[in-house]
C-alpha positions in Angstrom: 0.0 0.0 0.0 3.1 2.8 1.0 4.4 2.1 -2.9 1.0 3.5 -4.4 1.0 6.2 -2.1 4.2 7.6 -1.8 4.8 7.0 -5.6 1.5 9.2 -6.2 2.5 11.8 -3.7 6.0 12.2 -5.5 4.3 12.3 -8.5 2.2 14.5 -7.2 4.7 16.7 -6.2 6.5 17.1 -9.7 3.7 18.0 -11.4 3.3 21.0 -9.2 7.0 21.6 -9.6 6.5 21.9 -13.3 3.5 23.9 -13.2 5.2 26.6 -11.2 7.7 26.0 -14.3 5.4 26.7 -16.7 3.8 29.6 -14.8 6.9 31.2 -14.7 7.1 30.6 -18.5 3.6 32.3 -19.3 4.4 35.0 -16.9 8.0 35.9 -18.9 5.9 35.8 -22.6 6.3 39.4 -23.3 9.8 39.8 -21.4 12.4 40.7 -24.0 14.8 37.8 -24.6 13.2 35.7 -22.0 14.6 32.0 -22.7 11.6 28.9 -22.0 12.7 26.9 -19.1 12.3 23.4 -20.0 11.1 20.3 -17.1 11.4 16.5 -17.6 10.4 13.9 -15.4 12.5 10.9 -14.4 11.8 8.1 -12.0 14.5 7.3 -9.3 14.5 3.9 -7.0 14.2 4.1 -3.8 17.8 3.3 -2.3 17.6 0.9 1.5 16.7 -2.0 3.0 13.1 -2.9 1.9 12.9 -0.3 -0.6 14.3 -1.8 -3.7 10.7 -2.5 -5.6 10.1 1.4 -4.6 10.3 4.5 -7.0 9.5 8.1 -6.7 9.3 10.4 -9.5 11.2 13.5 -9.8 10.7 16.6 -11.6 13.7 18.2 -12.8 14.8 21.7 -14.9 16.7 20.3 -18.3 17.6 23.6 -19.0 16.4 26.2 -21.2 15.3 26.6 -24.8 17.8 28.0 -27.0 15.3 28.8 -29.9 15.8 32.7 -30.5 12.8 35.0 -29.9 10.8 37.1 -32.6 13.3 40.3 -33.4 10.9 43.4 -32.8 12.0 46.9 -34.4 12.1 49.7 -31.9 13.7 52.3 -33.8 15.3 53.2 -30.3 19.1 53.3 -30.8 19.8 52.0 -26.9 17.4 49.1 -28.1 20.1 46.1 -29.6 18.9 42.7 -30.3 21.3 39.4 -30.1 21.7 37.5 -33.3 22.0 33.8 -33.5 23.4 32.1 -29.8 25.0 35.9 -29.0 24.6 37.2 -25.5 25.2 40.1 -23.9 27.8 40.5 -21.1 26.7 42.0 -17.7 27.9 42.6 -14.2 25.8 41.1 -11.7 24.8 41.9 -8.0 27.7 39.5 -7.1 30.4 41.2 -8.9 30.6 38.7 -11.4 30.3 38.0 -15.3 27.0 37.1 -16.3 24.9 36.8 -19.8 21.5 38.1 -21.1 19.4 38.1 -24.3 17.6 41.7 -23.0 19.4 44.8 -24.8 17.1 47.2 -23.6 19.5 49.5 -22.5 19.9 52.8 -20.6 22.6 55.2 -19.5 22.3 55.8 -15.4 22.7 58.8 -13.9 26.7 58.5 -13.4 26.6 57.8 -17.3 27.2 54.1 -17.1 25.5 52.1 -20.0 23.5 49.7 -18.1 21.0 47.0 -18.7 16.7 47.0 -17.9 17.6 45.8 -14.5 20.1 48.3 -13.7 23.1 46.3 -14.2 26.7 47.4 -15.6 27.0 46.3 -19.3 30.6 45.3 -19.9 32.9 45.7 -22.8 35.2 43.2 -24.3 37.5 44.4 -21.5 35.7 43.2 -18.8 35.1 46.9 -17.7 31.6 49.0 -18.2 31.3 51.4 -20.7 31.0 55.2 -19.5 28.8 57.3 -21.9 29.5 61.1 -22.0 26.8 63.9 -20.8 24.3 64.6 -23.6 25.8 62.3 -26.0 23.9 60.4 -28.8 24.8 56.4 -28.7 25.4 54.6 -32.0 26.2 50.9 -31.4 27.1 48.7 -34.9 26.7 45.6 -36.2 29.7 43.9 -34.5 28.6 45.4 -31.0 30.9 48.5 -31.2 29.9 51.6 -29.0 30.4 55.1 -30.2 28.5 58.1 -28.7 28.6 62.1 -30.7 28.1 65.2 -28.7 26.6 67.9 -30.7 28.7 68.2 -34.2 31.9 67.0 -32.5 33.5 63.8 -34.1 32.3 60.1 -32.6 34.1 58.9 -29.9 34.6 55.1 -29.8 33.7 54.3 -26.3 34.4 50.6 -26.4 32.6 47.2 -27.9 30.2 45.2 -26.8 30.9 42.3 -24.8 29.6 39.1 -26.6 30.0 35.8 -25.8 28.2 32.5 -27.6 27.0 28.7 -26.1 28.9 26.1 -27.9 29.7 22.4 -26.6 32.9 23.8 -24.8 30.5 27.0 -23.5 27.5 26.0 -21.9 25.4 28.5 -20.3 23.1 27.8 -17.3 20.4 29.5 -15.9 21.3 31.2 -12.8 18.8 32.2 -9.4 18.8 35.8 -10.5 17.9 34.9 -13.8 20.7 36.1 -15.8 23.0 33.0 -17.6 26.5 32.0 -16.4 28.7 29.5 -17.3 28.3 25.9 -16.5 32.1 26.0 -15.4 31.6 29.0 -13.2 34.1 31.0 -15.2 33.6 33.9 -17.4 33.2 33.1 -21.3 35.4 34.3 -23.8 34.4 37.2 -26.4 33.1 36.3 -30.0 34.7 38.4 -32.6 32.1 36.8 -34.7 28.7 37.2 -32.9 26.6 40.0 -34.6 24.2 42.2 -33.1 20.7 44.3 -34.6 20.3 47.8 -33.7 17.2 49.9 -33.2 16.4 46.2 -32.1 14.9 44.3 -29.5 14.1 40.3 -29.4 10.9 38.9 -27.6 10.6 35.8 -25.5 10.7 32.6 -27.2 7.8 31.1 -25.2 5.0 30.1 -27.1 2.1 31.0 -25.1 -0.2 28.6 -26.5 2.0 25.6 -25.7 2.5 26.7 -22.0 -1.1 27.1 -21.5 -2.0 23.6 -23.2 1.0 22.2 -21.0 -0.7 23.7 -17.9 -3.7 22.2 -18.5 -2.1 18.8 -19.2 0.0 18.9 -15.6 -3.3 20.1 -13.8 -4.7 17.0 -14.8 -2.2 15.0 -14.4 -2.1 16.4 -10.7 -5.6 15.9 -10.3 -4.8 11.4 -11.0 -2.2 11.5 -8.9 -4.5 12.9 -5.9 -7.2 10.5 -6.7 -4.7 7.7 -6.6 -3.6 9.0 -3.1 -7.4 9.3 -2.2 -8.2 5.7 -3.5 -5.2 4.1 -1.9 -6.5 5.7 1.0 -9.5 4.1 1.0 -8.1 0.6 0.1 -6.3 0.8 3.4 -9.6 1.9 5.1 -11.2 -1.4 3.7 -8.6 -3.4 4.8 -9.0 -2.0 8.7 -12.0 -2.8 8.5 -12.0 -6.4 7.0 -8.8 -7.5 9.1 -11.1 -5.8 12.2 -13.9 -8.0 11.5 -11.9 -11.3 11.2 -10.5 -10.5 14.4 
């Protein structure tokens, strides 16, 4: 009777796990270069004495999708969207390197480019890139950074930090939502990786899907109660029937 229950209360338990998954998901839709987490299932044995013909199922985060987001013209020039596996380099809250798809950009108040959420962008040097008072920002193609004040010349103020996932460069999804490296050191820049101007790429979550995936877990929650409530009951029946034959 304890392998029907506590297999459906782990089972149970993952599905809620990947709903908040795909909450999270539905909620990030219209986030600029939100990546789609991904959740898998997998059943694990029970490891002890007794507990070899036991399993529980576990619900686990296979990463994220890597399928780029619809590219969304902005006309702003602070607005730069990541072309193929490109992201852009940031400083986190922790001091250290970390990656993003969202090039909505700003200049702060002390005239530091910085990202959406407030965060230093960094240049192929590893430092941020200062922007001068009432200066017009221009960034190219290959991620290059110049800013004009009035009808002075352009000022190259540094390029664009951009770094790619390849089989030696894997990227994971970190608690602050930003992307570091699986190694836990900081990528190296891609001379190669392109950017759009005037530019900004959506989430790659496909609404529909998340919604019909909901669904799907909901119900699949729902069995794994009823299993819970009918093993329940089984046990019941078996007090009472072992009761009478006393």
């Amino acid at each position: 009777m304890d392998r029907m229950i506590y297999t459906a209360m782990t089972g149970a338990n993952a599905a809620q796990q990947r709903q908040q998954v795909l909450a999270n998901n539905l909620a990030n839709a219209s986030t600029p270069g939100f990546r789609a987490e991904l959740a898998t299932f997998r059943a694990v044995p029970v490891r002890g004495d007794g507990s070899t013909t036991r399993v529980f199922a576990l619900e686990a985060t296979a990463g994220h999708l890597d399928t780029p987001g619809p590219i969304n013209p902005t006309g702003r020039s602070l607005d730069v969207a990541a072309k193929g596996d490109a992201y852009f380099t940031v400083q986190g809250l922790d001091g250290t390197e970390a990656y993003t798809r969202a090039g909505a950009f700003e200049v702060n108040a002390d005239g530091t480019l910085v990202s959406a959420q407030g965060l230093p962008v960094l240049s192929d040097g590893g430092a941020p890139i200062v922007v001068p008072a009432n200066a017009q920002i221009d960034i190219g193609a290959d991620g290059s950074v110049n800013a004009r004040v009035g009808d002075q010349p352009a000022q190259a103020l540094g390029k664009l930090k951009l770094v790619t996932s390849d089989g030696e460069n894997r990227l994971r999804r970190s608690e602050d939502g930003l992307f570091r490296g699986t190694q836990g050191e900081p990528l190296p820049a891609n001379a190669q990786a392109r950017v759009q101007s005037g530019a900004l790429e959506g989430s790659n979550v496909n609404p529909i899907e998340a919604m019909v995936g909901m669904i799907a877990v909901s119900r699949q929650f729902e069995l794994q109660m009823r299993m819970l409530q009918n093993g329940e009951k089984n046990d019941q029946t078996a007090s009472r029937l072992l009761s009478m034959n006393g």
